[in-house]
C-alpha positions as CSV (number, residue, x, y, z in Angstrom):
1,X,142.7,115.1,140.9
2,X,140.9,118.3,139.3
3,X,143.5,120.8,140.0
4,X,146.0,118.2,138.7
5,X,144.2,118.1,135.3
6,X,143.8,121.6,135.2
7,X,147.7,122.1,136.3
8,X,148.6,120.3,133.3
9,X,146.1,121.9,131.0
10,X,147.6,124.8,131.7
11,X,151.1,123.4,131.4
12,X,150.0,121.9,127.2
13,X,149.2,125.5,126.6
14,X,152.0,127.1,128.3
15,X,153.7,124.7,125.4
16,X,152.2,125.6,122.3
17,X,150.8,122.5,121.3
18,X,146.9,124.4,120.9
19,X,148.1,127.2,119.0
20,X,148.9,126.0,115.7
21,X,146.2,126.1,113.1
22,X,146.7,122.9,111.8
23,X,146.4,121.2,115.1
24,X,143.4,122.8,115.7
25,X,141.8,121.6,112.8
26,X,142.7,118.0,113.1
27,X,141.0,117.9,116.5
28,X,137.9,119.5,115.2
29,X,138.4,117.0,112.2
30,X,138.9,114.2,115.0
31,X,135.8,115.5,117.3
32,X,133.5,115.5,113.6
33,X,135.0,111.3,113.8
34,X,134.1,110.7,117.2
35,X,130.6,112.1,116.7
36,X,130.0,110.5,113.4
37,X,131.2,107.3,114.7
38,X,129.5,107.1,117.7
39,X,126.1,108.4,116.1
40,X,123.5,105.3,116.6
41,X,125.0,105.2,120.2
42,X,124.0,108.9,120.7
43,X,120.6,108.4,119.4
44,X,119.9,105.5,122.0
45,X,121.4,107.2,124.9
46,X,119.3,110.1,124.5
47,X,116.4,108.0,123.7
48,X,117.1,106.8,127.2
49,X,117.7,109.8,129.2
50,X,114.7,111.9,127.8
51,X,112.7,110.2,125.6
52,X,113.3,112.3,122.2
53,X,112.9,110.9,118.7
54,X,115.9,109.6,116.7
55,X,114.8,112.2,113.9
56,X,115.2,115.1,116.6
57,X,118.2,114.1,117.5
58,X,120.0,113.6,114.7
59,X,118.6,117.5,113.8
60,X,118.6,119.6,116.6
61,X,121.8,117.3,118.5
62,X,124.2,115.8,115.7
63,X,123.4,117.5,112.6
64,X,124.0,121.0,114.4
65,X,127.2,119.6,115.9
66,X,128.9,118.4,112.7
67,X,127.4,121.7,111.2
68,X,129.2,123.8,113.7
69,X,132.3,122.0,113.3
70,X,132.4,122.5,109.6
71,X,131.8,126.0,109.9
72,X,134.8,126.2,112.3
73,X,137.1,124.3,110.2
74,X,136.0,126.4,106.7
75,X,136.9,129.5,108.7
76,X,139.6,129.1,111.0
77,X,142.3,130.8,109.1
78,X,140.4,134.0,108.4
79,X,139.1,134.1,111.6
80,X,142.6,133.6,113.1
81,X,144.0,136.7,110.6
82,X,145.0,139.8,112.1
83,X,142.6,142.4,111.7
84,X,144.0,146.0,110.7
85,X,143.5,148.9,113.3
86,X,144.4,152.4,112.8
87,X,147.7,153.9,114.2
88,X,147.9,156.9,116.2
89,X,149.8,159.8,115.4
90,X,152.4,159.5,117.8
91,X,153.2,155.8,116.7
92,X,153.7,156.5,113.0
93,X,154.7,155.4,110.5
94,X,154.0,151.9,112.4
95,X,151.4,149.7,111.6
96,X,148.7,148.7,114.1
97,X,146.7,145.1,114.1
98,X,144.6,143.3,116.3
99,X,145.6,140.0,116.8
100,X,143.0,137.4,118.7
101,X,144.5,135.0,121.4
102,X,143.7,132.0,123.3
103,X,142.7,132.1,127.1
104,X,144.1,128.7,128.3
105,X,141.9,126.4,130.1
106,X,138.0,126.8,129.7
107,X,135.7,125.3,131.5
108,X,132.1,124.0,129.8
109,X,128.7,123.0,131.5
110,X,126.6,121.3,129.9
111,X,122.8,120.7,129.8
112,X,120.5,117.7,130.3
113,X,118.0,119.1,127.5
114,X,120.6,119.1,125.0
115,X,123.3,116.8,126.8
116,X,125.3,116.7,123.0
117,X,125.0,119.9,120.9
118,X,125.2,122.0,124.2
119,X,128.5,120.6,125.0
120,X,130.0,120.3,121.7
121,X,129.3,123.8,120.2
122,X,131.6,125.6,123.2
123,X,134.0,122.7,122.9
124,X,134.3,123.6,119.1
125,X,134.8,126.9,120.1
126,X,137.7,126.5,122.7
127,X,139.3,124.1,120.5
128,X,139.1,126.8,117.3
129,X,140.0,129.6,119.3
130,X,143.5,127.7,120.3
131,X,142.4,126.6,124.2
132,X,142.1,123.3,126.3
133,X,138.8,122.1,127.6
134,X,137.7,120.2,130.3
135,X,134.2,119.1,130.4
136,X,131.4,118.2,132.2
137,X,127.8,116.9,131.0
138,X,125.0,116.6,133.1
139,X,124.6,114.3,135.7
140,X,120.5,114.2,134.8
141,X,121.4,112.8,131.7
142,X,123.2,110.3,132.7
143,X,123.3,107.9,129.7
144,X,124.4,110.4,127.0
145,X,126.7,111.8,130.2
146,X,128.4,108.4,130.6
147,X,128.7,107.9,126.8
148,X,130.3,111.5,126.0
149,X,132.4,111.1,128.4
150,X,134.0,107.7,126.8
151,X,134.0,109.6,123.6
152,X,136.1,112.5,124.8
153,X,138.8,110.5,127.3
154,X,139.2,107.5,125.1
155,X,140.3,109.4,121.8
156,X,141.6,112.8,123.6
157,X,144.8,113.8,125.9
158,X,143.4,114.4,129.3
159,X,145.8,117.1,129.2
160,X,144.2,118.8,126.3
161,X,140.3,118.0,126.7
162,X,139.1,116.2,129.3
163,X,135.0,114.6,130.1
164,X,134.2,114.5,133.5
165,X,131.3,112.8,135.1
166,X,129.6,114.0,138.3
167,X,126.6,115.8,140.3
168,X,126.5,119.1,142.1
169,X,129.3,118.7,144.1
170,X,131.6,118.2,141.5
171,X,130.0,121.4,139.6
172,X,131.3,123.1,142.3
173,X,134.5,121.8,142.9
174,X,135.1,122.6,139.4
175,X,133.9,126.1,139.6
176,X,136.4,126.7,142.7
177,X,139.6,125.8,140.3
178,X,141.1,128.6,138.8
179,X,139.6,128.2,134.9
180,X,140.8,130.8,132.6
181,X,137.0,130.8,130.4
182,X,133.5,129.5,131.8
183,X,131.2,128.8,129.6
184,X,127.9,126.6,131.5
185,X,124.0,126.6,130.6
186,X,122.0,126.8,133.2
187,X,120.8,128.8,136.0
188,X,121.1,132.4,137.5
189,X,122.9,130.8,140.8
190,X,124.8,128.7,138.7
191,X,125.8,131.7,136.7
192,X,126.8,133.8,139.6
193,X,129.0,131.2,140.7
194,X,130.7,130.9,137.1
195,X,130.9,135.0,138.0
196,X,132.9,134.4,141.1
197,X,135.5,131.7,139.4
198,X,136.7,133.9,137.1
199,X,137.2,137.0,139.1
200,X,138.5,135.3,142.6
C-alpha cells in the first residue's frame, strides 16, 4: 500500500499539477482552513496526549503554523523568481539564471512534543517549494496523530499529501521506499536511517 501511494505521488508530479504557483497557494490557503477549522479540536487532543495548556498551544503549535503559512503564501512568487548568475566568458553574450525546482515526493516525521507545528512547517515547505508529501505523526501522540491524520486525508488527494498513522515499524517501512526529500525530527539512529533512504 506505501509504495502504491508513493508510485502515484510520483506519478501527480510527473504531471505538473504541483508546479503552478497558484496551485500551490490554494493548498497552503486550504491547509491555513483545515487548521483554523479544526483549532478547539487540536487544543483537546494535545491536552490529551501531553498535558500542555490551551494558551501554549495555540502559541507555540497553531499560531506558528498559520504564521508559517502566511509567510509562505506572502512570498512565494519572489521566492520562486529566478535569481541572476553571472555568465562565463565562453557562453556570452547569453544570460545565466538560477532557477529553484521541486524534488518530488518528500517524506516528513513528525514529533510527539510538538505533534502539530513540527509537522506542518515541512509540510508548508514541500507544498511551497512545488512537491507532494506524505506524512506521518507520531505514534506517542496518538490523539493529535489520529486527528491530523483526518485533517490531511479527508480534505487532501492521497496522491498529493497523504497522513499516515503507525509505530516503528511503519517508520521504517516508510524510510525503505524510495522518497525523493526526508525531512524527520528525532534521533541520531533515526537520522542515519533517513541518511541511507536517500542515497540507496
Amino acid at each position: 500500500m506505501l509504495d502504491k501511494i508513493l508510485e502515484n505521488q510520483k506519478k501527480l508530479f510527473r504531471s505538473g499539477y504541483t508546479r503552478p504557483l497558484d496551485e500551490r497557494i490554494r493548498n497552503l490557503e486550504k491547509l491555513k482552513d483545515i487548521i483554523l477549522k479544526n483549532d478547539n479540536s487540536i487544543v483537546e487532543a494535545i491536552k490529551k496526549d501531553i498535558g500542555r495548556p490551551d494558551t501554549e498551544t495555540y502559541t507555540s503549535e497553531i499560531f506558528i503554523s498559520l504564521k508559517e503559512i502566511d509567510f509562505a503564501i506572502n512570498n512565494l512568487k519572489k521566492w520562486a523568481k529566478p535569481i541572476k548568475a553571472k555568465t562565463p566568458l565562453i557562453l556570452m553574450p547569453g544570460k545565466s539564471y538560477i532557477q529553484y525546482e521541486p524534488y518530488g515526493s518528500a517524506l516528513i516525521l513528525g514529533s510527539w512534543n510538538y505533534p502539530l507545528q513540527l509537522l506542518i512547517s515541512p509540510l508548508v515547505g514541500a507544498i511551497a517549494a512545488g512537491n507532494c508529501a506524505v506524512i506521518k505523526p507520531s505514534e506517542i501522540s496518538h490523539s493529535t496523530s489520529a486527528l491530523i491524520t483526518e485533517m490531511i486525508n479527508n480534505e487532501f488527494d492521497k496522491n498529493y499529501i497523504y497522513c499516515i498513522n503507525g509505530g516503528v515499524r511503519t517508520s521504517e517501512k516508510l524510510l525503505k521506499l524510495d522518497f525523493d526529500y526526508i525531512f524527520f525530527t528525532g534521533s541520531t539512529s533515526i537520522g542515519e536511517k533517513s541518511h541511507e533512504g536517500c542515497f540507496r
